[in-house]
KOLBA-191943 format. One line per 4 residues: number of its first residue (from 1); their letters; for each residue x, y, z of C-alpha. Coordinates in steps of 0.25 Angstrom, whole numbers, plus 2048, in hexadecimal, padded with zeros to 3 digits. Layout:
BEGIN
NUM = a = X,Y,Z | ... .
***
This chain:
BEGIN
1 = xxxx = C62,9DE,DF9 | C62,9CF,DF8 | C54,9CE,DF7 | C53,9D8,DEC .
5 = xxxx = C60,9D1,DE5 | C58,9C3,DE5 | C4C,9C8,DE1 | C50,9CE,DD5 .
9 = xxxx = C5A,9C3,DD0 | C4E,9BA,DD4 | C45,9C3,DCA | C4F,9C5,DBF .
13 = xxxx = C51,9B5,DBE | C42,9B3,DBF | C41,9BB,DB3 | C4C,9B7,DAB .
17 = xxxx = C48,9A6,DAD | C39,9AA,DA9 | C3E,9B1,D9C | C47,9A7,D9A .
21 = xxxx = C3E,99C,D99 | C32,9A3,D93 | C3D,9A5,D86 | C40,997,D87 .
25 = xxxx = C32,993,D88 | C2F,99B,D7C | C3A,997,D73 | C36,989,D74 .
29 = xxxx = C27,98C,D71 | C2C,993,D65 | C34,987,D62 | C2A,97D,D63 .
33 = xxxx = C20,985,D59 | C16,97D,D51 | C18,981,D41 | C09,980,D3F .
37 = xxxx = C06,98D,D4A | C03,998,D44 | C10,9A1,D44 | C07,9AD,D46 .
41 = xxxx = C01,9A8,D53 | C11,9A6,D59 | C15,9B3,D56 | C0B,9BB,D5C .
45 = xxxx = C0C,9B1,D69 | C1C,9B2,D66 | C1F,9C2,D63 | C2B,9C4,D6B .
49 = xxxx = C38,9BF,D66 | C3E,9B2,D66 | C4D,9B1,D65 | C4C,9A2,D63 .
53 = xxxx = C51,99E,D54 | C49,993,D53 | C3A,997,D58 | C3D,9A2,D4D .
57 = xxxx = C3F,998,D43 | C34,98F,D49 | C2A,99C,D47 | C2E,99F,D39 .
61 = xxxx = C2D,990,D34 | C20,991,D3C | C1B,99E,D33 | C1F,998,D26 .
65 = xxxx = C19,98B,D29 | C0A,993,D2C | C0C,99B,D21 | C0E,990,D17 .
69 = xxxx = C01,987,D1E | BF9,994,D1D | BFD,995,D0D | BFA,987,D0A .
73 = xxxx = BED,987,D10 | BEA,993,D09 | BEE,98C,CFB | BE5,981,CFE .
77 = xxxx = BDA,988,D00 | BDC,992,CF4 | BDB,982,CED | BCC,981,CF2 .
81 = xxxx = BC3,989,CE8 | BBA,990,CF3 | BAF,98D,CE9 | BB1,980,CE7 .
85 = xxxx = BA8,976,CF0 | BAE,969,CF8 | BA7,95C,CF3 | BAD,951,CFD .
89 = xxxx = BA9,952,D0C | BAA,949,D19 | B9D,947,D21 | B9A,94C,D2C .
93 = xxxx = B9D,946,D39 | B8D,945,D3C | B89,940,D2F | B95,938,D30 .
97 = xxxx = B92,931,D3E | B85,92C,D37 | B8B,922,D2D | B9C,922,D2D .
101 = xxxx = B9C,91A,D24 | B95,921,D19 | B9E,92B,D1A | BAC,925,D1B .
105 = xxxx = BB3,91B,D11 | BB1,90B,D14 | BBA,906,D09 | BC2,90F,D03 .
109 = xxxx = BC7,91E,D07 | BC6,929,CFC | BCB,938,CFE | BD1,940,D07 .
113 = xxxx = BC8,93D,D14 | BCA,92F,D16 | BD6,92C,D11 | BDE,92A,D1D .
117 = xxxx = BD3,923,D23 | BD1,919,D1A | BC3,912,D18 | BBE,90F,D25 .
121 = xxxx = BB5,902,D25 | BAA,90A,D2F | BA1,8FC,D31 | BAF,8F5,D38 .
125 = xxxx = BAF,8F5,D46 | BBA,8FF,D4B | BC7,8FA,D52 | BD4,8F7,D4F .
129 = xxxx = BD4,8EC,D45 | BC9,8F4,D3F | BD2,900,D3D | BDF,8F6,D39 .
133 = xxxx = BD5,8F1,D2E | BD1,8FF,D28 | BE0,903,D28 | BE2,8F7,D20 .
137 = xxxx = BD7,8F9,D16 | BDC,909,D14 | BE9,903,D10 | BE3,8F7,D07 .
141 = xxxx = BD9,903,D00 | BE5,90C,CFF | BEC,8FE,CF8 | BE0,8FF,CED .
145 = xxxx = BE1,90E,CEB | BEF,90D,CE8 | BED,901,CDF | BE2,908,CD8 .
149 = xxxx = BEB,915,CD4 | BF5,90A,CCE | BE9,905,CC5 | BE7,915,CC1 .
153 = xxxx = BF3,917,CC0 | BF5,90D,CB4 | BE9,915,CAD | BF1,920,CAD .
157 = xxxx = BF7,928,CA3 | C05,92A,CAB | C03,91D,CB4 | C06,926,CBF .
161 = xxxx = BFD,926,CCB | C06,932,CD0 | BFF,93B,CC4 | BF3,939,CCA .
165 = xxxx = BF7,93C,CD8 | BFC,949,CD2 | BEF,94C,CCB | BEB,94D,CD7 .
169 = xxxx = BF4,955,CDF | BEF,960,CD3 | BE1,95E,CD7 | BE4,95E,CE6 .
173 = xxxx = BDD,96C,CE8 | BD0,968,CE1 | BCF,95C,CE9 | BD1,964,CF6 .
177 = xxxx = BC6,96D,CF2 | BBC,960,CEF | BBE,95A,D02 | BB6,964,D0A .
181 = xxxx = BBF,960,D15 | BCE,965,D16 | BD7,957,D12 | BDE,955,D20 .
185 = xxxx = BE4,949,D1C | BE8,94E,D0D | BEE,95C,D0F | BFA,957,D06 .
189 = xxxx = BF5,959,CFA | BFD,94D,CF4 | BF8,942,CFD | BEA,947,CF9 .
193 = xxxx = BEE,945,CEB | BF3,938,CEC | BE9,933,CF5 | BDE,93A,CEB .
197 = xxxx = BE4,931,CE0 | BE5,925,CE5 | BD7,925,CEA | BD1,92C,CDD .
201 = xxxx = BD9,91E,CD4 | BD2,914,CDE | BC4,91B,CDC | BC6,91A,CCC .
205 = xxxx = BCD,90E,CCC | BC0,908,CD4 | BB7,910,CCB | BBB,90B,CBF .
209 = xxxx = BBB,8FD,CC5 | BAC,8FF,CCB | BA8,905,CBE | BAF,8F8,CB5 .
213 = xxxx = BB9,902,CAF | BC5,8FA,CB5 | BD1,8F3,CAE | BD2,8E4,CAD .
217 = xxxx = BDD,8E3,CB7 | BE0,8F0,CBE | BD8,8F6,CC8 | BC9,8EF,CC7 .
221 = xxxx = BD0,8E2,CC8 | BD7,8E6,CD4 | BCC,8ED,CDB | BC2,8E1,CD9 .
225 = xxxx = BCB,8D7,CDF | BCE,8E0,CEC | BC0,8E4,CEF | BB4,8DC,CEE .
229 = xxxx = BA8,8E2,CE8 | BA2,8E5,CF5 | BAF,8ED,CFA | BAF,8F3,CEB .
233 = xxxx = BA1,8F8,CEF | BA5,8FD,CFB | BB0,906,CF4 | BA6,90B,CEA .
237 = xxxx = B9E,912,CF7 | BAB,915,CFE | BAC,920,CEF | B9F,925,CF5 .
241 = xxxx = BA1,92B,D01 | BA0,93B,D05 | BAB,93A,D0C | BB5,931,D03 .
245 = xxxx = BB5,937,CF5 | BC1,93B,CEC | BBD,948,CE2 | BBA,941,CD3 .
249 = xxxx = BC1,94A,CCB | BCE,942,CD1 | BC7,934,CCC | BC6,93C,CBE .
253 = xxxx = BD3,940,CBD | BDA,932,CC1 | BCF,92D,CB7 | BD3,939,CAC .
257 = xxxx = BE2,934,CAF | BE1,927,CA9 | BE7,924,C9C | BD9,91E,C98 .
261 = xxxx = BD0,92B,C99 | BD3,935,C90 | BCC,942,C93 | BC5,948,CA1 .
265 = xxxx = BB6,944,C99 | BBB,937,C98 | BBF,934,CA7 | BB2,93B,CAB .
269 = xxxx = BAA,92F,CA3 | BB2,925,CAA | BB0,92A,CB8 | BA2,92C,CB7 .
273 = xxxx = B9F,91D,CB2 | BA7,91B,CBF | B9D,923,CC7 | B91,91C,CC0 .
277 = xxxx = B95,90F,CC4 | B99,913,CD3 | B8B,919,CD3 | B85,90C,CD0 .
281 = xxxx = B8E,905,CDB | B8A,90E,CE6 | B7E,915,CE5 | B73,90C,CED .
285 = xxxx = B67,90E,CE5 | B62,90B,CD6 | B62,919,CCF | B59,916,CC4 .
289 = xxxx = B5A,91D,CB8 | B5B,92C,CBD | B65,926,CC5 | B6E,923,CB9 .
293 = xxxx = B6B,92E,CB2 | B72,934,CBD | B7D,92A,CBF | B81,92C,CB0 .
297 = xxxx = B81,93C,CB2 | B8B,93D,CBE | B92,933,CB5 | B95,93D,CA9 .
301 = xxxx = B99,949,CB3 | BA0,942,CBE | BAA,94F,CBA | BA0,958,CC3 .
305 = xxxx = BA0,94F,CCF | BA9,950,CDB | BAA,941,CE0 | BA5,933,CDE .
309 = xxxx = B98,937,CEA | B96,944,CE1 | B93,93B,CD5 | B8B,931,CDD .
313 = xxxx = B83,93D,CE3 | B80,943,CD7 | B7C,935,CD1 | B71,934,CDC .
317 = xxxx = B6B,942,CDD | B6C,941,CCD | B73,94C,CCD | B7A,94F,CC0 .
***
Protein backbone atom coordinates (compact mmCIF):
# COMPACT_ATOMS: atom_id res chain seq x y z
CA UNK A 1 0.00 0.00 0.00
CA UNK A 2 2.95 2.40 0.57
CA UNK A 3 4.64 1.73 -2.55
CA UNK A 4 1.41 2.30 -4.43
CA UNK A 5 0.71 5.74 -2.22
CA UNK A 6 4.25 7.11 -3.41
CA UNK A 7 4.06 6.13 -6.64
CA UNK A 8 1.14 7.96 -7.30
CA UNK A 9 1.88 11.26 -5.37
CA UNK A 10 5.30 10.93 -6.94
CA UNK A 11 3.25 10.77 -10.43
CA UNK A 12 0.81 13.38 -9.77
CA UNK A 13 3.54 16.00 -8.56
CA UNK A 14 5.60 15.03 -11.77
CA UNK A 15 2.66 16.19 -13.78
CA UNK A 16 1.61 19.10 -11.96
CA UNK A 17 5.71 20.89 -11.99
CA UNK A 18 5.89 19.79 -15.81
CA UNK A 19 2.56 21.68 -16.58
CA UNK A 20 3.29 24.34 -14.41
CA UNK A 21 6.45 25.41 -15.87
CA UNK A 22 5.56 24.58 -19.53
CA UNK A 23 2.66 27.46 -18.86
CA UNK A 24 5.23 29.67 -17.39
CA UNK A 25 7.63 29.19 -20.11
CA UNK A 26 5.05 29.85 -22.56
CA UNK A 27 3.77 33.07 -21.05
CA UNK A 28 6.90 34.64 -21.02
CA UNK A 29 7.68 33.75 -24.85
CA UNK A 30 4.39 35.25 -25.56
CA UNK A 31 5.55 38.34 -23.45
CA UNK A 32 8.83 38.78 -25.11
CA UNK A 33 7.13 38.85 -28.87
CA UNK A 34 8.82 40.74 -31.65
CA UNK A 35 5.96 43.37 -33.10
CA UNK A 36 7.77 42.75 -36.56
CA UNK A 37 6.67 38.57 -36.48
CA UNK A 38 4.01 37.96 -38.57
CA UNK A 39 0.82 37.52 -35.99
CA UNK A 40 -0.35 34.97 -38.36
CA UNK A 41 2.69 32.67 -37.76
CA UNK A 42 2.16 33.07 -33.64
CA UNK A 43 -1.23 31.99 -33.73
CA UNK A 44 -1.07 29.02 -35.59
CA UNK A 45 2.32 27.94 -33.33
CA UNK A 46 -0.03 29.47 -30.30
CA UNK A 47 -3.84 27.94 -30.76
CA UNK A 48 -4.47 27.09 -27.40
CA UNK A 49 -5.55 29.58 -24.89
CA UNK A 50 -3.55 31.88 -22.92
CA UNK A 51 -4.95 33.33 -19.84
CA UNK A 52 -2.19 35.79 -19.59
CA UNK A 53 -3.62 39.63 -20.04
CA UNK A 54 -0.73 40.84 -21.37
CA UNK A 55 0.68 38.40 -24.11
CA UNK A 56 -2.91 38.95 -25.37
CA UNK A 57 -2.38 42.55 -25.68
CA UNK A 58 1.33 41.92 -26.90
CA UNK A 59 -0.49 39.72 -29.87
CA UNK A 60 -2.97 42.28 -30.73
CA UNK A 61 -0.43 45.18 -30.95
CA UNK A 62 1.63 42.70 -32.89
CA UNK A 63 -1.42 42.17 -35.50
CA UNK A 64 -2.10 45.82 -35.80
CA UNK A 65 1.44 46.53 -36.11
CA UNK A 66 1.73 43.81 -39.46
CA UNK A 67 -1.27 44.91 -40.69
CA UNK A 68 -0.40 48.55 -40.81
CA UNK A 69 3.40 47.45 -42.41
CA UNK A 70 1.67 45.35 -45.02
CA UNK A 71 -0.77 48.52 -46.12
CA UNK A 72 1.95 50.81 -46.27
CA UNK A 73 3.97 48.76 -48.56
CA UNK A 74 1.24 48.24 -50.45
CA UNK A 75 0.61 52.23 -50.88
CA UNK A 76 4.01 52.57 -51.97
CA UNK A 77 4.15 50.37 -54.41
CA UNK A 78 0.50 51.40 -55.97
CA UNK A 79 3.05 54.88 -56.18
CA UNK A 80 5.33 53.15 -58.78
CA UNK A 81 3.54 53.08 -62.23
CA UNK A 82 4.44 49.38 -63.13
CA UNK A 83 5.14 50.87 -66.70
CA UNK A 84 7.27 53.37 -65.77
CA UNK A 85 11.22 52.47 -66.26
CA UNK A 86 14.01 53.16 -63.40
CA UNK A 87 16.69 55.54 -64.80
CA UNK A 88 19.25 55.63 -61.78
CA UNK A 89 21.30 52.31 -60.91
CA UNK A 90 24.39 51.25 -58.88
CA UNK A 91 27.09 48.95 -60.53
CA UNK A 92 27.46 45.79 -60.07
CA UNK A 93 29.89 44.51 -57.67
CA UNK A 94 31.94 42.87 -60.64
CA UNK A 95 32.04 45.96 -62.82
CA UNK A 96 32.47 47.77 -59.73
CA UNK A 97 35.61 45.66 -58.37
CA UNK A 98 37.31 46.81 -61.94
CA UNK A 99 37.63 50.67 -61.28
CA UNK A 100 35.78 51.85 -57.66
CA UNK A 101 36.35 54.71 -58.18
CA UNK A 102 34.43 55.33 -61.45
CA UNK A 103 31.61 54.41 -59.88
CA UNK A 104 31.42 56.07 -56.47
CA UNK A 105 31.68 59.91 -55.46
CA UNK A 106 35.43 61.45 -54.92
CA UNK A 107 34.38 64.93 -53.96
CA UNK A 108 30.95 65.35 -53.31
CA UNK A 109 27.81 62.88 -52.53
CA UNK A 110 24.51 63.30 -54.52
CA UNK A 111 21.35 61.13 -54.05
CA UNK A 112 20.17 58.65 -51.99
CA UNK A 113 23.04 56.09 -52.25
CA UNK A 114 25.83 57.59 -51.01
CA UNK A 115 24.56 60.00 -48.88
CA UNK A 116 25.54 58.66 -45.63
CA UNK A 117 28.77 57.63 -46.81
CA UNK A 118 29.95 60.68 -48.01
CA UNK A 119 32.48 61.04 -50.99
CA UNK A 120 35.10 58.57 -50.37
CA UNK A 121 38.77 59.81 -51.63
CA UNK A 122 39.18 56.07 -53.15
CA UNK A 123 43.19 56.84 -54.12
CA UNK A 124 43.94 57.45 -50.09
CA UNK A 125 45.34 54.87 -48.29
CA UNK A 126 42.79 53.25 -45.84
CA UNK A 127 43.25 53.59 -42.06
CA UNK A 128 42.08 55.58 -39.40
CA UNK A 129 43.30 59.12 -40.16
CA UNK A 130 42.19 58.45 -43.48
CA UNK A 131 38.61 57.53 -42.34
CA UNK A 132 38.82 60.80 -39.55
CA UNK A 133 39.55 62.88 -42.81
CA UNK A 134 36.55 61.60 -45.00
CA UNK A 135 34.26 62.11 -41.98
CA UNK A 136 35.57 65.77 -41.88
CA UNK A 137 35.27 66.42 -45.61
CA UNK A 138 31.36 64.86 -45.40
CA UNK A 139 30.76 67.34 -42.92
CA UNK A 140 32.62 70.48 -44.66
CA UNK A 141 30.54 69.42 -48.27
CA UNK A 142 27.41 69.11 -46.32
CA UNK A 143 28.62 72.97 -44.74
CA UNK A 144 28.62 74.09 -48.63
CA UNK A 145 25.20 72.37 -49.44
CA UNK A 146 23.62 74.02 -46.73
CA UNK A 147 25.31 77.57 -47.61
CA UNK A 148 24.34 76.90 -51.31
CA UNK A 149 20.40 76.61 -50.32
CA UNK A 150 20.78 79.85 -48.43
CA UNK A 151 22.03 81.52 -51.75
CA UNK A 152 18.65 80.02 -53.39
CA UNK A 153 16.87 80.59 -51.06
CA UNK A 154 17.31 84.57 -51.57
CA UNK A 155 16.25 83.87 -55.31
CA UNK A 156 13.15 82.84 -54.31
CA UNK A 157 9.82 84.06 -54.51
CA UNK A 158 9.01 83.16 -50.56
CA UNK A 159 12.74 83.26 -49.47
CA UNK A 160 11.76 80.13 -47.85
CA UNK A 161 14.03 77.18 -48.38
CA UNK A 162 11.37 75.16 -46.52
CA UNK A 163 9.04 75.56 -49.86
CA UNK A 164 11.22 73.81 -51.62
CA UNK A 165 11.64 70.97 -49.17
CA UNK A 166 7.83 70.70 -49.43
CA UNK A 167 7.87 70.61 -53.21
CA UNK A 168 9.59 67.98 -52.76
CA UNK A 169 7.89 65.99 -50.18
CA UNK A 170 4.94 66.33 -53.17
CA UNK A 171 7.18 64.62 -55.66
CA UNK A 172 8.58 62.12 -53.17
CA UNK A 173 6.79 59.18 -55.30
CA UNK A 174 8.08 60.19 -58.75
CA UNK A 175 11.60 60.24 -57.42
CA UNK A 176 11.17 56.78 -55.74
CA UNK A 177 9.95 55.45 -59.18
CA UNK A 178 13.21 57.27 -60.88
CA UNK A 179 16.26 54.58 -58.12
CA UNK A 180 16.12 50.95 -59.31
CA UNK A 181 17.14 50.09 -55.72
CA UNK A 182 14.69 50.47 -52.69
CA UNK A 183 16.02 53.76 -50.58
CA UNK A 184 17.23 51.83 -47.37
CA UNK A 185 18.66 54.84 -46.05
CA UNK A 186 15.61 57.18 -46.97
CA UNK A 187 12.27 55.14 -46.18
CA UNK A 188 11.14 58.50 -44.41
CA UNK A 189 9.85 60.19 -47.15
CA UNK A 190 10.75 63.57 -45.44
CA UNK A 191 14.55 63.09 -45.04
CA UNK A 192 14.56 62.11 -48.67
CA UNK A 193 12.99 65.43 -49.30
CA UNK A 194 15.15 67.57 -47.49
CA UNK A 195 18.16 65.83 -48.32
CA UNK A 196 16.94 65.94 -52.39
CA UNK A 197 16.75 69.74 -51.80
CA UNK A 198 19.62 70.47 -50.39
CA UNK A 199 21.71 68.51 -52.96
CA UNK A 200 19.35 69.64 -56.09
CA UNK A 201 20.40 73.84 -54.80
CA UNK A 202 24.22 72.89 -54.47
CA UNK A 203 24.16 71.36 -58.14
CA UNK A 204 22.17 74.69 -59.48
CA UNK A 205 24.14 76.88 -57.40
CA UNK A 206 27.37 75.33 -59.04
CA UNK A 207 25.72 75.14 -62.43
CA UNK A 208 25.03 78.56 -62.59
CA UNK A 209 28.38 79.31 -61.36
CA UNK A 210 30.15 76.93 -63.89
CA UNK A 211 28.04 78.34 -66.58
CA UNK A 212 28.94 82.24 -65.65
CA UNK A 213 25.26 82.60 -64.59
CA UNK A 214 26.29 83.60 -60.93
CA UNK A 215 25.70 86.89 -58.90
CA UNK A 216 28.36 89.19 -57.92
CA UNK A 217 28.50 88.29 -54.41
CA UNK A 218 26.49 85.20 -53.51
CA UNK A 219 27.23 81.86 -54.43
CA UNK A 220 29.88 81.98 -57.29
CA UNK A 221 32.08 84.16 -55.10
CA UNK A 222 31.70 81.74 -52.47
CA UNK A 223 32.19 78.64 -54.28
CA UNK A 224 35.52 80.08 -56.06
CA UNK A 225 37.23 81.01 -52.94
CA UNK A 226 36.49 77.45 -51.35
CA UNK A 227 37.56 75.21 -54.20
CA UNK A 228 40.34 75.77 -56.35
CA UNK A 229 39.72 75.14 -60.01
CA UNK A 230 41.13 71.65 -59.95
CA UNK A 231 38.66 70.56 -56.90
CA UNK A 232 35.87 72.73 -58.95
CA UNK A 233 36.84 70.28 -61.87
CA UNK A 234 36.50 67.49 -59.70
CA UNK A 235 33.01 68.32 -58.72
CA UNK A 236 31.96 68.57 -62.24
CA UNK A 237 32.92 64.67 -62.61
CA UNK A 238 31.67 63.73 -59.23
CA UNK A 239 27.72 65.24 -61.28
CA UNK A 240 28.75 62.38 -63.64
CA UNK A 241 28.68 59.44 -61.96
CA UNK A 242 26.10 56.33 -62.68
CA UNK A 243 25.78 55.96 -59.41
CA UNK A 244 25.65 59.58 -57.89
CA UNK A 245 22.76 61.29 -59.72
CA UNK A 246 19.68 63.37 -58.37
CA UNK A 247 16.37 63.18 -61.05
CA UNK A 248 16.49 66.82 -63.27
CA UNK A 249 13.13 67.59 -63.03
CA UNK A 250 14.10 68.52 -59.00
CA UNK A 251 16.93 71.05 -60.61
CA UNK A 252 13.99 72.46 -62.89
CA UNK A 253 11.63 73.02 -60.35
CA UNK A 254 14.18 74.75 -57.72
CA UNK A 255 15.28 76.58 -60.89
CA UNK A 256 11.29 77.27 -61.83
CA UNK A 257 10.90 78.53 -58.09
CA UNK A 258 13.09 81.36 -58.51
CA UNK A 259 11.80 84.76 -58.50
CA UNK A 260 13.83 85.41 -61.61
CA UNK A 261 12.29 82.59 -64.09
CA UNK A 262 8.95 83.18 -64.98
CA UNK A 263 7.63 80.23 -66.84
CA UNK A 264 8.64 76.20 -67.05
CA UNK A 265 9.98 77.15 -70.91
CA UNK A 266 12.09 79.69 -69.48
CA UNK A 267 13.78 77.46 -66.55
CA UNK A 268 14.21 74.73 -69.32
CA UNK A 269 16.46 77.49 -71.34
CA UNK A 270 18.43 78.25 -68.33
CA UNK A 271 19.17 74.63 -67.28
CA UNK A 272 20.19 73.48 -70.67
CA UNK A 273 22.90 76.37 -71.16
CA UNK A 274 23.96 74.86 -67.81
CA UNK A 275 24.20 71.35 -69.54
CA UNK A 276 26.04 72.84 -72.56
CA UNK A 277 28.69 74.17 -70.46
CA UNK A 278 29.28 71.19 -68.19
CA UNK A 279 29.48 69.06 -71.41
CA UNK A 280 32.24 71.27 -72.32
CA UNK A 281 33.98 70.68 -68.93
CA UNK A 282 33.98 67.00 -68.81
CA UNK A 283 33.48 65.32 -71.82
CA UNK A 284 37.53 64.36 -72.75
CA UNK A 285 37.46 64.83 -76.49
CA UNK A 286 36.68 67.70 -79.17
CA UNK A 287 33.24 66.98 -80.60
CA UNK A 288 33.62 68.96 -83.66
CA UNK A 289 30.75 70.30 -85.22
CA UNK A 290 28.26 67.20 -85.28
CA UNK A 291 29.17 67.31 -81.85
CA UNK A 292 27.77 70.71 -81.20
CA UNK A 293 24.91 70.29 -83.18
CA UNK A 294 24.17 67.73 -80.60
CA UNK A 295 25.32 69.54 -77.60
CA UNK A 296 22.89 72.44 -78.47
CA UNK A 297 19.82 69.73 -79.10
CA UNK A 298 20.03 68.18 -75.55
CA UNK A 299 20.32 71.84 -74.53
CA UNK A 300 16.66 72.78 -75.93
CA UNK A 301 15.07 69.45 -74.48
CA UNK A 302 16.76 68.88 -71.24
CA UNK A 303 12.70 68.49 -70.16
CA UNK A 304 12.88 64.75 -71.75
CA UNK A 305 16.00 63.71 -70.01
CA UNK A 306 16.30 62.05 -66.68
CA UNK A 307 19.70 63.36 -65.12
CA UNK A 308 22.82 65.23 -65.78
CA UNK A 309 24.71 61.53 -67.45
CA UNK A 310 21.33 61.01 -69.48
CA UNK A 311 22.01 64.56 -71.11
CA UNK A 312 25.79 63.82 -71.44
CA UNK A 313 24.89 60.43 -73.00
CA UNK A 314 22.68 61.79 -75.27
CA UNK A 315 25.24 64.39 -76.28
CA UNK A 316 27.84 61.83 -77.08
CA UNK A 317 25.70 59.15 -79.01
CA UNK A 318 24.02 62.29 -80.75
CA UNK A 319 21.10 61.20 -79.70
CA UNK A 320 18.26 63.97 -79.83
Amino acid sequence: FLVRFFFFFFFFFFFFFFFFFFFCFVSCKMDSVDPHINPLFLRSNFSFSISNPAAIENMRQAEETWVAHIKKELRQAECRDSSHRPSIFMAPSPLRGLKHEAFVPQVVALGPYHNDLGPHHSSFPRNEDTERYKALAAKEMEMHKVMASKYVEKTLRTQDFSAIVKEFLGMVGMVRAEYYTELVTCKVDEKLAYMLALDACFVVEVLRSNGGMGHEGGFHTYYCKRFPRPLRKSVLQDFMLLENQIPLFLLLRVIRMSSECGSDEKAEKLLGAMVEEVARETVPFDWGELGEQSVKAIARSVKSRKHLLDCLYGIVTSEE
